[in-house]
N, CA, C, O and CB atoms as a CASP TS submission, in Angstrom:
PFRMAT TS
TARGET T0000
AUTHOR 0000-0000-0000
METHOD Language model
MODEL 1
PARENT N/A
ATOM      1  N   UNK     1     -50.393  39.107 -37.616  1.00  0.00           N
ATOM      2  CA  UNK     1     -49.342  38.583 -36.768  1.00  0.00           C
ATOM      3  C   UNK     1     -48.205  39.585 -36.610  1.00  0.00           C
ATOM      4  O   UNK     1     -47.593  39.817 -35.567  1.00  0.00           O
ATOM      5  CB  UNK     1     -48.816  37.278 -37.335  1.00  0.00           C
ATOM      6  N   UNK     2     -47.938  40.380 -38.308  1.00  0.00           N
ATOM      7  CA  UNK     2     -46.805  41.349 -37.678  1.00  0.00           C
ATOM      8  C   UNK     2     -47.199  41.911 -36.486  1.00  0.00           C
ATOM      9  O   UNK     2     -46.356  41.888 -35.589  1.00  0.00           O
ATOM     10  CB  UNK     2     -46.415  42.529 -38.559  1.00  0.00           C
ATOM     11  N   UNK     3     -48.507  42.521 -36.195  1.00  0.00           N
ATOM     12  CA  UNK     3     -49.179  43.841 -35.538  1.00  0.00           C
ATOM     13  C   UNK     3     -48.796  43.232 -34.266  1.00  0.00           C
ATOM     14  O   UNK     3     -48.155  43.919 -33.471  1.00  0.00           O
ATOM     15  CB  UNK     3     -50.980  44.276 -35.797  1.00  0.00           C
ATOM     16  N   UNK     4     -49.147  41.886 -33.939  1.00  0.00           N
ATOM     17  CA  UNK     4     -48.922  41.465 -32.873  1.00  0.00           C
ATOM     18  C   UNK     4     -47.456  41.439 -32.142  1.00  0.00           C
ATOM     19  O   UNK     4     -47.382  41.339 -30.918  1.00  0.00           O
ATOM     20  CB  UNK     4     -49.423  40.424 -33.019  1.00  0.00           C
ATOM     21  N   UNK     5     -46.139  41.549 -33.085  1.00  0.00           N
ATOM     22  CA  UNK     5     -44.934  41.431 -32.619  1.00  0.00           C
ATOM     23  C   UNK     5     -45.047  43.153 -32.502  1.00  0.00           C
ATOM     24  O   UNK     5     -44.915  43.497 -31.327  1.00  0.00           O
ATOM     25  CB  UNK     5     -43.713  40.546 -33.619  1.00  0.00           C
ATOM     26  N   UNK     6     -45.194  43.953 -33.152  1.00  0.00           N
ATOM     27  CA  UNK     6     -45.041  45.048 -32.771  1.00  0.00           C
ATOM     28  C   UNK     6     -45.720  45.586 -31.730  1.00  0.00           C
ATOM     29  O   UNK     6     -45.038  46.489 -31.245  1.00  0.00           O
ATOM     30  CB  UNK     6     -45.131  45.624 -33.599  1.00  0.00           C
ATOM     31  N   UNK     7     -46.754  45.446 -31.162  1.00  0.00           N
ATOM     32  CA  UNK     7     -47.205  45.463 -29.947  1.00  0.00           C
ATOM     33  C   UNK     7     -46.992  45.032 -28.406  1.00  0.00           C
ATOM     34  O   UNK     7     -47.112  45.545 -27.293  1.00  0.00           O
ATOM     35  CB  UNK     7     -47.895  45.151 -30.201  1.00  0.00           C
ATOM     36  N   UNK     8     -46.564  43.651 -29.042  1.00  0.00           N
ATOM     37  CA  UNK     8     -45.464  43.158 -27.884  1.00  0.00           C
ATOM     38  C   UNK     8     -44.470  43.950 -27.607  1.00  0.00           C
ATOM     39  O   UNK     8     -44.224  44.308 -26.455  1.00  0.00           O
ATOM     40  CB  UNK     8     -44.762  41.958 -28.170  1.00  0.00           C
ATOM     41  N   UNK     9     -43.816  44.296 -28.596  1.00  0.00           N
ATOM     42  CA  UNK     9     -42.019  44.931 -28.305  1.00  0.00           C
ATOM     43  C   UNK     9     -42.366  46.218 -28.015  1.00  0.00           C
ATOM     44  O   UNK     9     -41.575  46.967 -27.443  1.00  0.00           O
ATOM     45  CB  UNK     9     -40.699  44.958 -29.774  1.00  0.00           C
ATOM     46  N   UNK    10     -44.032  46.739 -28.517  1.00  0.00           N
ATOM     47  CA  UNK    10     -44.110  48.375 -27.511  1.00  0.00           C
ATOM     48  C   UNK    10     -44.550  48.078 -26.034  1.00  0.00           C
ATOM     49  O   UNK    10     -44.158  48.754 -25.083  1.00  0.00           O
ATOM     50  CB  UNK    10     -45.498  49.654 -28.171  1.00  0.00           C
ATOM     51  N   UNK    11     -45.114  47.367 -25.963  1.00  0.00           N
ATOM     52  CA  UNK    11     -44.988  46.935 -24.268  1.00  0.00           C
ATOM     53  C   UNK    11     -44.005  46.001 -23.636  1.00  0.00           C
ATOM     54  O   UNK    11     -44.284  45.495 -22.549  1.00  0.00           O
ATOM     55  CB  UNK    11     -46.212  46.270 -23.826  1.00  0.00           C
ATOM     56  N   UNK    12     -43.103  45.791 -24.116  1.00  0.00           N
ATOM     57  CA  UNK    12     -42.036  45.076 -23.499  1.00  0.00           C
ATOM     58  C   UNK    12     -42.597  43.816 -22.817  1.00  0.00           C
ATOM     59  O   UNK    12     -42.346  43.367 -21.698  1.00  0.00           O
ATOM     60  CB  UNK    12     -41.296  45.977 -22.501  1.00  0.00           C
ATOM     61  N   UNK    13     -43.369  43.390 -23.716  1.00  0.00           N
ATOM     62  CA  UNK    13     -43.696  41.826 -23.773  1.00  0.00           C
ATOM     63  C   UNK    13     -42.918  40.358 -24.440  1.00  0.00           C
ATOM     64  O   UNK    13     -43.218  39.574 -25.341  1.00  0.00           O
ATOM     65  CB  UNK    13     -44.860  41.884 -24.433  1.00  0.00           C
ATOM     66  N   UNK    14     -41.914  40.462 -23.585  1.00  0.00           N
ATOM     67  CA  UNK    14     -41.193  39.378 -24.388  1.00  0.00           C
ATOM     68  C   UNK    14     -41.635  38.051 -24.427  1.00  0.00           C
ATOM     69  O   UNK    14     -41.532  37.293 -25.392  1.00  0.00           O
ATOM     70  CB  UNK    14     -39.949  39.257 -23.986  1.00  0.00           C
ATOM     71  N   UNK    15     -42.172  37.783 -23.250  1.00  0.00           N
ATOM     72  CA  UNK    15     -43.266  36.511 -23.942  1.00  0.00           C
ATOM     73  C   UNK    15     -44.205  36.592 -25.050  1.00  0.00           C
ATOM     74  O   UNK    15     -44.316  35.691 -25.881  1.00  0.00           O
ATOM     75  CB  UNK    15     -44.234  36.072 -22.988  1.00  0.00           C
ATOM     76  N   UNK    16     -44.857  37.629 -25.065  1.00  0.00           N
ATOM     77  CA  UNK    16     -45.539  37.765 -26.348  1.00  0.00           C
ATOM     78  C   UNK    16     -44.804  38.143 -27.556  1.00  0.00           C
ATOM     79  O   UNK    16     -45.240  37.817 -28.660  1.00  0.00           O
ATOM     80  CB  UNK    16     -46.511  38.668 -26.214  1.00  0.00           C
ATOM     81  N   UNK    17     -43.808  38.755 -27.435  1.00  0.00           N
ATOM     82  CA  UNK    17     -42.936  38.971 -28.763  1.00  0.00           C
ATOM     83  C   UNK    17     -42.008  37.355 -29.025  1.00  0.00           C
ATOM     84  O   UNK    17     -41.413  37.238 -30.097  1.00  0.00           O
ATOM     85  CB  UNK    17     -41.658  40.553 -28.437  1.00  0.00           C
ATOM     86  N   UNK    18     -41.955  36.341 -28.134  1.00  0.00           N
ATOM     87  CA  UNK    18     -41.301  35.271 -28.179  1.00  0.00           C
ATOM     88  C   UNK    18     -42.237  34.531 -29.290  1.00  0.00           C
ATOM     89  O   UNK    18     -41.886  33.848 -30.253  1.00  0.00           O
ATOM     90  CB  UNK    18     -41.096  34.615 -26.737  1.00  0.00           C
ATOM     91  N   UNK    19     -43.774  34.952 -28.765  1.00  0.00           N
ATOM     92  CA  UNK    19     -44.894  33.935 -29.463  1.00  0.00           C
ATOM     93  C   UNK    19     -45.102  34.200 -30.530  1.00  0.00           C
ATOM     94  O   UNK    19     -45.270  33.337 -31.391  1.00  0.00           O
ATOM     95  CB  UNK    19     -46.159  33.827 -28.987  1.00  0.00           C
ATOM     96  N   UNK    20     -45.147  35.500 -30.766  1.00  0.00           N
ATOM     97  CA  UNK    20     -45.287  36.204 -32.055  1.00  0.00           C
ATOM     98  C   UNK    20     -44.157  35.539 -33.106  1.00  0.00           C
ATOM     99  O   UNK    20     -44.422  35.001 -34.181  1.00  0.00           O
ATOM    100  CB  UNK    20     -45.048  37.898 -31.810  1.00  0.00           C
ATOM    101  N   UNK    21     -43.204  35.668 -32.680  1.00  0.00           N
ATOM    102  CA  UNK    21     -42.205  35.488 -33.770  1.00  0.00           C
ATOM    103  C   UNK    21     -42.485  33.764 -33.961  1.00  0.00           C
ATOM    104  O   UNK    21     -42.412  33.333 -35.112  1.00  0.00           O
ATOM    105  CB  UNK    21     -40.411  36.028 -33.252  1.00  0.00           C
ATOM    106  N   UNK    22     -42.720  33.048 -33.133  1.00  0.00           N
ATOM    107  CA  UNK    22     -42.726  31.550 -33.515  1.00  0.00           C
ATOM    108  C   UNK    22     -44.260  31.574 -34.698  1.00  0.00           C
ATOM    109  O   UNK    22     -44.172  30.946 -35.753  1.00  0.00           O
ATOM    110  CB  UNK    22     -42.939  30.349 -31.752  1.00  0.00           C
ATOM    111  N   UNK    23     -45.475  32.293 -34.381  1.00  0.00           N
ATOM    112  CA  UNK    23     -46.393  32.407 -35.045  1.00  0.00           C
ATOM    113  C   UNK    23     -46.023  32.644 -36.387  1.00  0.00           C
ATOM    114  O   UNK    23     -46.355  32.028 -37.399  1.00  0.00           O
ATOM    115  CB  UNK    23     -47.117  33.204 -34.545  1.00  0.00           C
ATOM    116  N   UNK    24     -45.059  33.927 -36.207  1.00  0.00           N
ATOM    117  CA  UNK    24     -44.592  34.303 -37.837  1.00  0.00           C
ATOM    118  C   UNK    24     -43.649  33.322 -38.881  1.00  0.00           C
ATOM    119  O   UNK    24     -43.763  33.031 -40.071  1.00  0.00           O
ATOM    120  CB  UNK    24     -43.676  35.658 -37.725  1.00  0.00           C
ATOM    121  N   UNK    25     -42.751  32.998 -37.915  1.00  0.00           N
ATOM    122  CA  UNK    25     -41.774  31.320 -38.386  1.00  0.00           C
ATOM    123  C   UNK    25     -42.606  30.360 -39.013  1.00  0.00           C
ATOM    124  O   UNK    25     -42.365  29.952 -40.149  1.00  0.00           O
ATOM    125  CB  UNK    25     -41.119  30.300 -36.956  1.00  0.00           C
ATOM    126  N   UNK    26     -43.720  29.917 -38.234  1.00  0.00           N
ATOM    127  CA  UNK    26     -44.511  29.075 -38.810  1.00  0.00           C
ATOM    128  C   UNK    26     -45.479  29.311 -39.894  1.00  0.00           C
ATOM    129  O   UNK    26     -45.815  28.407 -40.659  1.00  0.00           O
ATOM    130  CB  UNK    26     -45.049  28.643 -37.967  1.00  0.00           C
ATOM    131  N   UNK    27     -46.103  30.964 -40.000  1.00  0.00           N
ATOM    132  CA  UNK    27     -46.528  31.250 -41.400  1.00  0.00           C
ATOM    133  C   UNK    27     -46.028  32.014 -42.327  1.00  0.00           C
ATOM    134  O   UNK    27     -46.782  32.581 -43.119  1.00  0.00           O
ATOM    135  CB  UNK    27     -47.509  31.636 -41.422  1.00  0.00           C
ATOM    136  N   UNK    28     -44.329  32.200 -42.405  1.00  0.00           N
ATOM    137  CA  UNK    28     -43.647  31.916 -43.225  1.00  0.00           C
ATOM    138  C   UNK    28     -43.196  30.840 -44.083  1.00  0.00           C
ATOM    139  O   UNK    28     -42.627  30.899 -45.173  1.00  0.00           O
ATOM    140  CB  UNK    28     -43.130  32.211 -42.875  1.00  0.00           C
ATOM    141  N   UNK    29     -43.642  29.615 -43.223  1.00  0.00           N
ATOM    142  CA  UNK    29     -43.146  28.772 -43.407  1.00  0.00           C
ATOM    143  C   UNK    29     -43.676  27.899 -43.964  1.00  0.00           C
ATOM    144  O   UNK    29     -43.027  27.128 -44.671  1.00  0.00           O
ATOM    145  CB  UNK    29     -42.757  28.547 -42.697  1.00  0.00           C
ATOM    146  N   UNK    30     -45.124  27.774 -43.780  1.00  0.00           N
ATOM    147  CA  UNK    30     -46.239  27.705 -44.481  1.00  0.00           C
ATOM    148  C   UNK    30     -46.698  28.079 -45.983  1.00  0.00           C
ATOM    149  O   UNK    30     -47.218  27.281 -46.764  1.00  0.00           O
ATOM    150  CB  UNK    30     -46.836  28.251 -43.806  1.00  0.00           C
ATOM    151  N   UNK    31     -46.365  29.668 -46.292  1.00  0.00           N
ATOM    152  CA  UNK    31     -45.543  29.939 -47.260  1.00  0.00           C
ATOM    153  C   UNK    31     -44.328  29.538 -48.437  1.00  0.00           C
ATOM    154  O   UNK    31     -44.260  29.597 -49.664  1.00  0.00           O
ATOM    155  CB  UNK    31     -45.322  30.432 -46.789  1.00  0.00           C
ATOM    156  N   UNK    32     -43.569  29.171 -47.505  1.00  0.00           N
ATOM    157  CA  UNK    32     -42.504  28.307 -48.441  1.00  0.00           C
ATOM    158  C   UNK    32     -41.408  29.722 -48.380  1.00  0.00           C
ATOM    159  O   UNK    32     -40.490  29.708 -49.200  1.00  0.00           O
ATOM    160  CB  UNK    32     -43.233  27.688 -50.435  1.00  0.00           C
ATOM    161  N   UNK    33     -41.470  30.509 -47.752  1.00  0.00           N
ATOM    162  CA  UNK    33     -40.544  31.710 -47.754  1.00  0.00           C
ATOM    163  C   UNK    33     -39.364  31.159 -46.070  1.00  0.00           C
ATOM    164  O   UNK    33     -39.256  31.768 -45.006  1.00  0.00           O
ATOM    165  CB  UNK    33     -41.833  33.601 -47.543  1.00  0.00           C
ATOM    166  N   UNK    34     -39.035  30.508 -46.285  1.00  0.00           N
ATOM    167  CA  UNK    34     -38.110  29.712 -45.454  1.00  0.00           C
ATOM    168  C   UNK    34     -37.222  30.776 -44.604  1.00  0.00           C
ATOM    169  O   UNK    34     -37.206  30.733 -43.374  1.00  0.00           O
ATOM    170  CB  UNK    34     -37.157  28.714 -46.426  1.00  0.00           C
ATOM    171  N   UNK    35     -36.498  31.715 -45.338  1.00  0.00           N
ATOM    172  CA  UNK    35     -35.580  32.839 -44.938  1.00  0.00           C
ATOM    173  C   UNK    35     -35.927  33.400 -43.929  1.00  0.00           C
ATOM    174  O   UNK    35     -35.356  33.662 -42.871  1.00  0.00           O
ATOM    175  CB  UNK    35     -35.401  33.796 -45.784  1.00  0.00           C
ATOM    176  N   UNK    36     -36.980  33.586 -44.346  1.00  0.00           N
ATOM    177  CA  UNK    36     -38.353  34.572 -42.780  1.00  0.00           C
ATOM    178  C   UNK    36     -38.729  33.938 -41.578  1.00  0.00           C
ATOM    179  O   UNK    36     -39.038  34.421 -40.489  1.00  0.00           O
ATOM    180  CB  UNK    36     -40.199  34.856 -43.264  1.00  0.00           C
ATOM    181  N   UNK    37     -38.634  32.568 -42.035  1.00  0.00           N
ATOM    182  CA  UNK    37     -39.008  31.041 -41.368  1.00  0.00           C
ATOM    183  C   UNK    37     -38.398  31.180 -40.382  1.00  0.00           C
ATOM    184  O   UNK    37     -38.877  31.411 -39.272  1.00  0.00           O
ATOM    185  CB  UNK    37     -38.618  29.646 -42.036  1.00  0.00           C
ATOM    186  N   UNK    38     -37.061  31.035 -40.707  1.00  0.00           N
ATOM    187  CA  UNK    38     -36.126  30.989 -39.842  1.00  0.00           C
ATOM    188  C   UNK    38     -35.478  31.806 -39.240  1.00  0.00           C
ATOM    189  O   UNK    38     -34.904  31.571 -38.177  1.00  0.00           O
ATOM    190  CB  UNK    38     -35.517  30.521 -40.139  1.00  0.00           C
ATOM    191  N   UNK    39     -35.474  32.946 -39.867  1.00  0.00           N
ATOM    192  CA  UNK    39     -35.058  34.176 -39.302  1.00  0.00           C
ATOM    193  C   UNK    39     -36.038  34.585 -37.642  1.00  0.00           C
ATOM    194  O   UNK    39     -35.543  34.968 -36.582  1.00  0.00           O
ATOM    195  CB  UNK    39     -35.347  35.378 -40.679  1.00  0.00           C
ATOM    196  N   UNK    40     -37.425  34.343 -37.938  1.00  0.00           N
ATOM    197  CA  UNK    40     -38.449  34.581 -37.021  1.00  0.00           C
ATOM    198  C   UNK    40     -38.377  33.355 -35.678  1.00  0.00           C
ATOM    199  O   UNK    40     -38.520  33.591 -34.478  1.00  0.00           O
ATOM    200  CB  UNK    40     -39.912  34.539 -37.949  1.00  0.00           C
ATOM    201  N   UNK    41     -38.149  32.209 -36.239  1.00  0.00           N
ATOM    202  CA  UNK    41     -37.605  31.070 -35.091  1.00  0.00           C
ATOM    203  C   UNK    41     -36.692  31.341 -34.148  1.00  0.00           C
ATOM    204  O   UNK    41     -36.878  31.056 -32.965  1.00  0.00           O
ATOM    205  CB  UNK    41     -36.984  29.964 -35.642  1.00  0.00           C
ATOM    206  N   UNK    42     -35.097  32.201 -34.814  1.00  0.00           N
ATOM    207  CA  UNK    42     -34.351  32.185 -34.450  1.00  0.00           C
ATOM    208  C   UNK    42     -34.455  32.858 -33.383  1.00  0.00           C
ATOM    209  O   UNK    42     -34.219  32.385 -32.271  1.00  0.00           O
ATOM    210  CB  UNK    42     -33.720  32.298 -35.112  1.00  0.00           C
ATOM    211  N   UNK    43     -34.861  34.173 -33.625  1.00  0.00           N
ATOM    212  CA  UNK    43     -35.744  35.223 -32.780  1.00  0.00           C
ATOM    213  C   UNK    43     -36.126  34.315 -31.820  1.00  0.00           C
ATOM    214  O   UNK    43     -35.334  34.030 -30.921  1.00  0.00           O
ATOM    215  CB  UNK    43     -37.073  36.003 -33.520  1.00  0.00           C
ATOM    216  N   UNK    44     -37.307  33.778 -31.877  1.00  0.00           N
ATOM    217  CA  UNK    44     -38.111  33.270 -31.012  1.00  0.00           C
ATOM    218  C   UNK    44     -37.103  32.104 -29.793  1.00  0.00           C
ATOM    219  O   UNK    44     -37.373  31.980 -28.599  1.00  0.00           O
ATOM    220  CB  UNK    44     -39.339  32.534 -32.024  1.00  0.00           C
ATOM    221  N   UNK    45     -35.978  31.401 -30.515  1.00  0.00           N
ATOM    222  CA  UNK    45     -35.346  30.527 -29.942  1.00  0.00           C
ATOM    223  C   UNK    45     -34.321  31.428 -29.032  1.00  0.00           C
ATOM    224  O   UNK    45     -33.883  30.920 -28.000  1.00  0.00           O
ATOM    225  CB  UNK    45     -34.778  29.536 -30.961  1.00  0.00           C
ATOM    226  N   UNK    46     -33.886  32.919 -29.444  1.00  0.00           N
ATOM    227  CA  UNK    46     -32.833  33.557 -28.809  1.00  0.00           C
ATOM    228  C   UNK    46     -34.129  33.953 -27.727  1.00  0.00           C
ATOM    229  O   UNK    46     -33.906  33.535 -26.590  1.00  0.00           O
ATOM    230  CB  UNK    46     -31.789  34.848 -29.759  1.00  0.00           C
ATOM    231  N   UNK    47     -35.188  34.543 -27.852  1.00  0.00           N
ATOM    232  CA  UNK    47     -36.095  35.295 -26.499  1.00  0.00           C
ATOM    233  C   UNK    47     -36.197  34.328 -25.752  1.00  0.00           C
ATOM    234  O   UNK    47     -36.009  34.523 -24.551  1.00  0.00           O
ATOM    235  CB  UNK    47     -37.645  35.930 -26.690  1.00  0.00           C
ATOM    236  N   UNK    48     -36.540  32.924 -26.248  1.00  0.00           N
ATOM    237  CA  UNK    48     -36.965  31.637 -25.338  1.00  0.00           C
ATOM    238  C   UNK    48     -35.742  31.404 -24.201  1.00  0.00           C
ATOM    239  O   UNK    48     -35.916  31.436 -22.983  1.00  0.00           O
ATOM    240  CB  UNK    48     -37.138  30.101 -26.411  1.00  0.00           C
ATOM    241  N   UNK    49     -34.559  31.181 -24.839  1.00  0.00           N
ATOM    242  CA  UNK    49     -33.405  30.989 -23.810  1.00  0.00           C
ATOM    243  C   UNK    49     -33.028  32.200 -22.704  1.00  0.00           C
ATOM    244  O   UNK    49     -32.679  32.041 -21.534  1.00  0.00           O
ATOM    245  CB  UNK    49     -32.104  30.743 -24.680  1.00  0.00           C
ATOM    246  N   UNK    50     -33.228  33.605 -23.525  1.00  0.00           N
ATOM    247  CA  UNK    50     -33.281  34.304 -22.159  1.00  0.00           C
ATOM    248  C   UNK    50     -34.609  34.832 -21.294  1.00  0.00           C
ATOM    249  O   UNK    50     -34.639  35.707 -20.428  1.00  0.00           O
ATOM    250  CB  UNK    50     -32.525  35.446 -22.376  1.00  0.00           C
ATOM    251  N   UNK    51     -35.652  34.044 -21.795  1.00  0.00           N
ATOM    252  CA  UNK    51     -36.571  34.058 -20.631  1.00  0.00           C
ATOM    253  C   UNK    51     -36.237  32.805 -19.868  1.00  0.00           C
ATOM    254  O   UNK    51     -36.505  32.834 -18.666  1.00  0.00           O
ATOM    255  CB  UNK    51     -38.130  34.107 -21.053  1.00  0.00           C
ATOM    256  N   UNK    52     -35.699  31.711 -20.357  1.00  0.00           N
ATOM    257  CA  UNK    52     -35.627  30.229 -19.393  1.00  0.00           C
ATOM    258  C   UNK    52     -36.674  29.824 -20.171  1.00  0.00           C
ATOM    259  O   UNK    52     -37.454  29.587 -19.249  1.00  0.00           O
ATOM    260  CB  UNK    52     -35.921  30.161 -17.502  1.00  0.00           C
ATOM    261  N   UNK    53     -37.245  29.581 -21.083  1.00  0.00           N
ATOM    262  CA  UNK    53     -38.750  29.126 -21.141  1.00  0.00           C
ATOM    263  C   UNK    53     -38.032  27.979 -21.655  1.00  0.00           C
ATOM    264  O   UNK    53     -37.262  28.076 -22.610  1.00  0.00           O
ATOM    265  CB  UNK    53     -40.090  29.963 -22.094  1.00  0.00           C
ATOM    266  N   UNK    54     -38.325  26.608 -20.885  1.00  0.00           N
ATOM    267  CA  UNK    54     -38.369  25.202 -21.530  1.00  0.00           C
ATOM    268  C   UNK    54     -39.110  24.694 -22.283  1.00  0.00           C
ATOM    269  O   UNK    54     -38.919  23.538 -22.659  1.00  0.00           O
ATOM    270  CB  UNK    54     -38.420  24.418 -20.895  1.00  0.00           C
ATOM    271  N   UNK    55     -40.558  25.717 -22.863  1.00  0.00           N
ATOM    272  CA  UNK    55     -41.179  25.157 -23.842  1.00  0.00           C
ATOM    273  C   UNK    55     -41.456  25.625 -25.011  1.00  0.00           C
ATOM    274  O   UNK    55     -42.639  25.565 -25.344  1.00  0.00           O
ATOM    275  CB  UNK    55     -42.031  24.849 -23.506  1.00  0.00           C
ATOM    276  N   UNK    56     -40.612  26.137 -25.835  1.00  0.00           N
ATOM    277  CA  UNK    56     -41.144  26.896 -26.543  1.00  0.00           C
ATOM    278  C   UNK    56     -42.472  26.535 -27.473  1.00  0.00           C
ATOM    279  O   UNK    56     -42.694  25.385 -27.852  1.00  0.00           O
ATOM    280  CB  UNK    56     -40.166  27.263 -27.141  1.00  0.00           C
ATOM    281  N   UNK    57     -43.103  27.368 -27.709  1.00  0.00           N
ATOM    282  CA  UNK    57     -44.341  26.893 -27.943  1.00  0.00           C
ATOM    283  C   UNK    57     -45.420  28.165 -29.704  1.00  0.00           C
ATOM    284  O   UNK    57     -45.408  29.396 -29.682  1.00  0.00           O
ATOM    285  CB  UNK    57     -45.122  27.058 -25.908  1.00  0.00           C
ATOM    286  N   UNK    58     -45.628  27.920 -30.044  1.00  0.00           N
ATOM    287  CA  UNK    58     -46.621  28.868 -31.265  1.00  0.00           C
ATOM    288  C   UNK    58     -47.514  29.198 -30.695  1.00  0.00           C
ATOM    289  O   UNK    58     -48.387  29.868 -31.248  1.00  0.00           O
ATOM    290  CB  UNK    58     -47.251  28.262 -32.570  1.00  0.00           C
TER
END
């Protein structure tokens, strides 16, 4: 999943770097490493609002 955010952000895929990071939120989170959890959501919730995306989604 990292590989995948870093791939996104070398192609300037912010939908895919949006997804990535919700992917990573959620298996952080899964984990029980919460910090990462949320840190990676937040991400995902700041790309979501400036794409417009009304859904954010994993």
């Amino acid at each position: 999943m990292q590989q995948d955010l870093e791939v996104s952000k070398t192609l300037g895929d912010q939908t895919g770097e949006c997804r990535a990071h919700g992917n990573l939120g959620s298996a952080f989170f899964s984990k029980g490493n919460y910090r990462e959890a949320l840190t990676n959501h937040r991400h995902q919730l700041v790309l979501a609002m400036k794409l417009k995306d009304r859904e954010v989604r994993d």
